[in-house]
N, C-alpha and C positions, 0 to 999 in steps of 0.2 A: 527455780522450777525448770526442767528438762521440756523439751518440744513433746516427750513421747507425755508427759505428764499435761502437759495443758490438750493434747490432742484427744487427751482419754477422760480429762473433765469437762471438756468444752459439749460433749455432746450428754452429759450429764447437766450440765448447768443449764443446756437449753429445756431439756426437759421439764426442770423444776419449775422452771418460768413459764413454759406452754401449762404446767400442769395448775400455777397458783394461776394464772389468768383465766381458765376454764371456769365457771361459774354453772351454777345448778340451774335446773330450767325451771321456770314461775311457774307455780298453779293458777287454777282459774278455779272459782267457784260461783254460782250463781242459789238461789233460793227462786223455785218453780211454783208459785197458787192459783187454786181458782175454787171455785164452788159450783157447784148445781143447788138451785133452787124453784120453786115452782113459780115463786114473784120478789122481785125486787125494787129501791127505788136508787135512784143517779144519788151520789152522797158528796156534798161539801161543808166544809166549817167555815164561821166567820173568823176565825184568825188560825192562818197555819201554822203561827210562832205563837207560845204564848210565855212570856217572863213570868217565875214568880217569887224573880226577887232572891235576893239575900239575905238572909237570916243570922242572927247573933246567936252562936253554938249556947252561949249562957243563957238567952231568953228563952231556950225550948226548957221551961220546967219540966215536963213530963213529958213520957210517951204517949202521941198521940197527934191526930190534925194539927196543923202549926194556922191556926184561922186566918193570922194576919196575911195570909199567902193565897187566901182563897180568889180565885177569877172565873168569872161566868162565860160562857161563849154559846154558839149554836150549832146543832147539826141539821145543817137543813136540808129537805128529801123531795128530789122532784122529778116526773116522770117515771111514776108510779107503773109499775110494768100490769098489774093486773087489782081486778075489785080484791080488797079484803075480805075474807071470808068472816063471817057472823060468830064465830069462834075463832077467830085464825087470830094469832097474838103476833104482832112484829117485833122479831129478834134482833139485837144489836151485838156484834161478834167485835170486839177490839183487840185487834194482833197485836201483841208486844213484849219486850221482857220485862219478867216479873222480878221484883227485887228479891233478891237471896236472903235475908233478913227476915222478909216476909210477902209471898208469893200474891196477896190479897192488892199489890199495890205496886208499878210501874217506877222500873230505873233498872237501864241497861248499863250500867259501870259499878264494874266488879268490886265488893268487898264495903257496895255503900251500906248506910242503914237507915236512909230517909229515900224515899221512895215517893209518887205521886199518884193520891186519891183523888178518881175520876167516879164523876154520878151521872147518871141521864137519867131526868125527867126525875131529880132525887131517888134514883135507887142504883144502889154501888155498880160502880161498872168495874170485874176484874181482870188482869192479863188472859187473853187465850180463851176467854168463856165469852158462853149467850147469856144476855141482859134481859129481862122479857119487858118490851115498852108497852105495860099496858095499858098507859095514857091514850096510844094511838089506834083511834078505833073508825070504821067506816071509811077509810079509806079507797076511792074508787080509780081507774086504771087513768094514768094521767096526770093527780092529783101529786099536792104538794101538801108539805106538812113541816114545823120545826121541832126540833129536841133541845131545851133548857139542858145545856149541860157545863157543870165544872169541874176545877181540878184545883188540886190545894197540897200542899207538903205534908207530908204524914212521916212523924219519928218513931223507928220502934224503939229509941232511948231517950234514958234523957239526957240533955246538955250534949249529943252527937258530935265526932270528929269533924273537923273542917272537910268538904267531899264534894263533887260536883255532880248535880244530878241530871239526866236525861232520858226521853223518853220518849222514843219516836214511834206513835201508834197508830197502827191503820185500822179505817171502821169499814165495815161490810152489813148489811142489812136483808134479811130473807124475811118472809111469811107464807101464810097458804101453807 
């Protein structure tokens, strides 16, 4: 190779290199909430994790609650922002995604089909909606109060692929 031929690739070849080391610049995203409401209460669970286990793909005979997977916990409410109102029903909002298979039941990983049935106070709690807790009544400004709540596997087939499920839900509470 000739001096005029590496003189006239050399500043090609540098190029190629500045230009494969060049990289795309990162995004950033964030997710912004909040609510307005007339009253609320401070909200925590008795367990932030909750296992429920592994399950044998063959012992799901049917679609439906997998029971041996059921677990109880608590939502408990304190620092009650205002009196209940005498009609006012408290609302339980749980953010989360719905499983694609069946939007009635919680699992953020794509393409699963067992998904996680969540109840307060025994009555179905579903992705993205209000619950109405009619158990919780007279509530006055200050006060504390608990929600029997559980969550349990739910298959919308039967005998379901091996899949991992998850399901990270946040609760919010309004009334008045």
């Amino acid at each position: 190779m000739s001096v005029k031929q590496k003189l006239f690739l050399a500043p090609i070849a540098a190029l190629v290199m500045i230009s494969c080391s060049t990289q795309a610049a990162t995004n950033a995203q964030i997710t912004i909430t909040g609510q307005i409401s007339s009253a609320t209460c401070d909200l925590n669970v008795t367990q932030s994790n909750i296992d429920l286990g592994t399950v044998i793909s063959g012992d799901v005979a049917t679609a439906g609650a997998i029971a041996s997977t059921s677990k109880d916990f608590t939502l408990n409410l304190t620092n009650c922002s205002a009196d209940q109102g005498e009609s006012s029903v408290m609302s339980l909002f749980a953010k989360g995604t719905p499983l694609a298979a069946n939007t009635s039941y919680f699992n953020n990983i794509d393409g699963g089909t067992v998904g996680v049935q969540l109840t307060a106070a025994g009555q179905p709690v579903k992705p993205n909606s209000n619950t109405a807790l009619t158990s919780l009544t007279g509530l006055k400004a200050g006060d504390s109060a608990q929600v029997l709540m559980n969550a349990q596997l739910y298959s919308t087939v039967r005998n379901p692929a091996s899949q991992q499920i998850e399901a990270p839900i946040t609760f919010s509470l309004a009334y008045n």
